[in-house]
C-alpha positions as CSV (number, residue, x, y, z in Angstrom):
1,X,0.0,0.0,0.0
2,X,1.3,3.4,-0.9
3,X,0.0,6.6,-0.2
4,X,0.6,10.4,-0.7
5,X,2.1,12.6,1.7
6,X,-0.5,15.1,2.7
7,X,-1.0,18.0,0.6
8,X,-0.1,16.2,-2.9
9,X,-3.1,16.0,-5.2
10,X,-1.8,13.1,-7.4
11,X,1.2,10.7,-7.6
12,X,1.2,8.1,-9.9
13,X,3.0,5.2,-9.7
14,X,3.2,2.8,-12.6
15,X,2.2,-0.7,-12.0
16,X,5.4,-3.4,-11.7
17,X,7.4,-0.3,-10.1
18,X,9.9,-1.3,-7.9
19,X,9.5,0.5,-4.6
20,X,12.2,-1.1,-2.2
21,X,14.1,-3.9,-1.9
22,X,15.2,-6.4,0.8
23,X,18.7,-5.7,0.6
24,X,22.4,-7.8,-0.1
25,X,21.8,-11.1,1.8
26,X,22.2,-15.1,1.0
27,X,20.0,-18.1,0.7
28,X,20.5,-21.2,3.3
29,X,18.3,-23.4,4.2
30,X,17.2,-22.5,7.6
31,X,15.8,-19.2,8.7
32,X,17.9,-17.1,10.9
33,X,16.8,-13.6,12.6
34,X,13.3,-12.0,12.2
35,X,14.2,-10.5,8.6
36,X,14.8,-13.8,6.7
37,X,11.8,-14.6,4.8
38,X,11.0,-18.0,2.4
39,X,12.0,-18.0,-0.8
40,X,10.2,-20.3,-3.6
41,X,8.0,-19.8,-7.2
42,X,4.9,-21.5,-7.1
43,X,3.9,-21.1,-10.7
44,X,5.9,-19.0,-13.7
45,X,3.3,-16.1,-13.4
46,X,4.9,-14.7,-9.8
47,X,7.1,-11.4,-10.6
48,X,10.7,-11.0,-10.6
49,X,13.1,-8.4,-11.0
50,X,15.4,-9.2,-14.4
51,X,18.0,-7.0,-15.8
52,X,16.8,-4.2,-13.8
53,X,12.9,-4.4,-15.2
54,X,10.2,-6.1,-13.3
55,X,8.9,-9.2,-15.3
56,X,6.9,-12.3,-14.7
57,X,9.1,-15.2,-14.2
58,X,7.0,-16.6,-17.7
59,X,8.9,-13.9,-19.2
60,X,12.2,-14.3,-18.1
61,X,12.2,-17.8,-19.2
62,X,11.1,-17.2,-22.2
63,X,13.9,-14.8,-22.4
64,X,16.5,-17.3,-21.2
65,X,15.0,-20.3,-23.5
66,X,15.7,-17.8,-26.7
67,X,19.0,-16.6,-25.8
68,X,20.1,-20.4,-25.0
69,X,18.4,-21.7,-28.2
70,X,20.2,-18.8,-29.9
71,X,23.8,-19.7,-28.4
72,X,23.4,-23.7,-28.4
73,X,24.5,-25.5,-31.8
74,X,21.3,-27.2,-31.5
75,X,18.2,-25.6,-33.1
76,X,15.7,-26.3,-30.1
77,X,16.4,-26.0,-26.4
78,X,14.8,-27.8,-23.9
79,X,13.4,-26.4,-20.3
80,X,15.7,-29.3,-18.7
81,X,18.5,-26.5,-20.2
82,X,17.3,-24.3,-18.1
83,X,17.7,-24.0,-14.4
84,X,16.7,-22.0,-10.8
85,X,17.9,-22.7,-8.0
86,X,15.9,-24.8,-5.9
87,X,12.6,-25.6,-8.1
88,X,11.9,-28.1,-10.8
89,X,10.8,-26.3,-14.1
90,X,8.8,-27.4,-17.2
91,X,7.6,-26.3,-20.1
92,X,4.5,-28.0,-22.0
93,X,2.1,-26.5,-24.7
94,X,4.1,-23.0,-24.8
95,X,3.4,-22.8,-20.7
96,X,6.2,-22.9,-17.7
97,X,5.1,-24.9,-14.8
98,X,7.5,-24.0,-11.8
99,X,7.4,-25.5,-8.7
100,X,10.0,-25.7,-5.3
101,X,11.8,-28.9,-4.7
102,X,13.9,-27.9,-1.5
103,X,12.9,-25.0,1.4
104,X,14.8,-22.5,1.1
105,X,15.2,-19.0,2.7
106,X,16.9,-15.6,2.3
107,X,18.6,-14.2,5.0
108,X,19.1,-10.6,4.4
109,X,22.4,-8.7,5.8
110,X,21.3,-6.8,8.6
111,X,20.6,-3.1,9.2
112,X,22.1,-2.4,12.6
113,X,21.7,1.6,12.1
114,X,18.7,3.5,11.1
115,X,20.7,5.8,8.7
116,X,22.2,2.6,6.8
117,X,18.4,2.2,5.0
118,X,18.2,2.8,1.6
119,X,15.6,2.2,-1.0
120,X,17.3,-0.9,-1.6
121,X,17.1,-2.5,1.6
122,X,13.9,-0.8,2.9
123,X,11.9,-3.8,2.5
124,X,13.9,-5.3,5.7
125,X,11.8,-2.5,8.0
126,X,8.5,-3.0,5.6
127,X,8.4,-7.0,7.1
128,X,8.3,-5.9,10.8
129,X,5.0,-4.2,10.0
130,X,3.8,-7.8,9.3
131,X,1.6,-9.0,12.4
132,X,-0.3,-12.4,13.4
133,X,-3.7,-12.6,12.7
134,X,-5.9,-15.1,13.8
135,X,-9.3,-13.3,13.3
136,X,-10.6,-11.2,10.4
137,X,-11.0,-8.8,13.7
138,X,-7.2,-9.1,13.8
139,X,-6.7,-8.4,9.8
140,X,-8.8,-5.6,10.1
141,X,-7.0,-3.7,13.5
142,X,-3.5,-4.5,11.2
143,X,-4.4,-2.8,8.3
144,X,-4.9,0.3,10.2
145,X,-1.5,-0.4,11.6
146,X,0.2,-1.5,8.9
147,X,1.7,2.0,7.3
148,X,5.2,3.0,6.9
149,X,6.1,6.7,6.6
150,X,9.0,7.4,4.8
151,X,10.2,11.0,4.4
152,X,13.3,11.3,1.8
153,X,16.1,13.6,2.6
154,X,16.9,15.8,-0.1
């Protein structure tokens, strides 16, 4: 959720922008700290950030297929050409089907001072705004709650 700082009559923000990130980290296989988060694709139409443009993970693999199919001495690459970390992918009837094979979970660097958050590692603060719910009572209190004010220094 985004919204205006008071006093501005429009901002628009085009869809697929990137707004923070989570920061420099590494993926393991456990979680460690409050910041690390899980890390999987559950189908190919989940976004990702490719050569600096946000994309659907569809796209980049169609992307990556060409470009291998383009560099191979074969004429026709194969999804089993083409790996992710972590997930099995295939590709039937023109569609990717992607799905996890083992748990894993990014584990961000951590922010230790306040003036160390950039844009790029924002996303690290954004989480903590995350709280249980058990009741759509509960969902409803956190949305009220659930705002982060950032004000850019010049």
């Amino acid at each position: 959720f985004l919204g205006a700082t008071p006093g501005v009559m429009l901002s628009v923000v085009p869809a697929g922008s990137i707004m923070c990130g989570y920061g420099i980290g590494e993926l393991r296989d456990t979680a460690e700290g409050d910041k690390a988060v899980a890390f999987g694709y559950t189908n190919a139409d989940q976004y990702v950030v490719w050569e600096e443009e946000c994309l659907t993970l569809a796209e980049v693999l169609d992307i990556v297929q060409k470009n291998t199919s383009s560099s191979s001495s074969s004429s026709s690459s194969s999804s089993s050409e083409i790996r992710l970390l972590g997930h099995k992918i295939s590709h039937f009837d023109g569609e990717w089907e992607v799905e996890p094979t083992d748990a894993m979970v990014f584990v961000p660097d951590p922010v230790t001072d306040v003036d160390d958050y950039t844009w790029q590692n924002l996303g690290q603060k954004c989480n903590d705004l995350a709280l249980p719910v058990s009741s759509r009572e509960d969902y409803e209190k956190n949305q009220s709650k659930n705002v982060l004010s950032v004000r850019i220094k010049a």
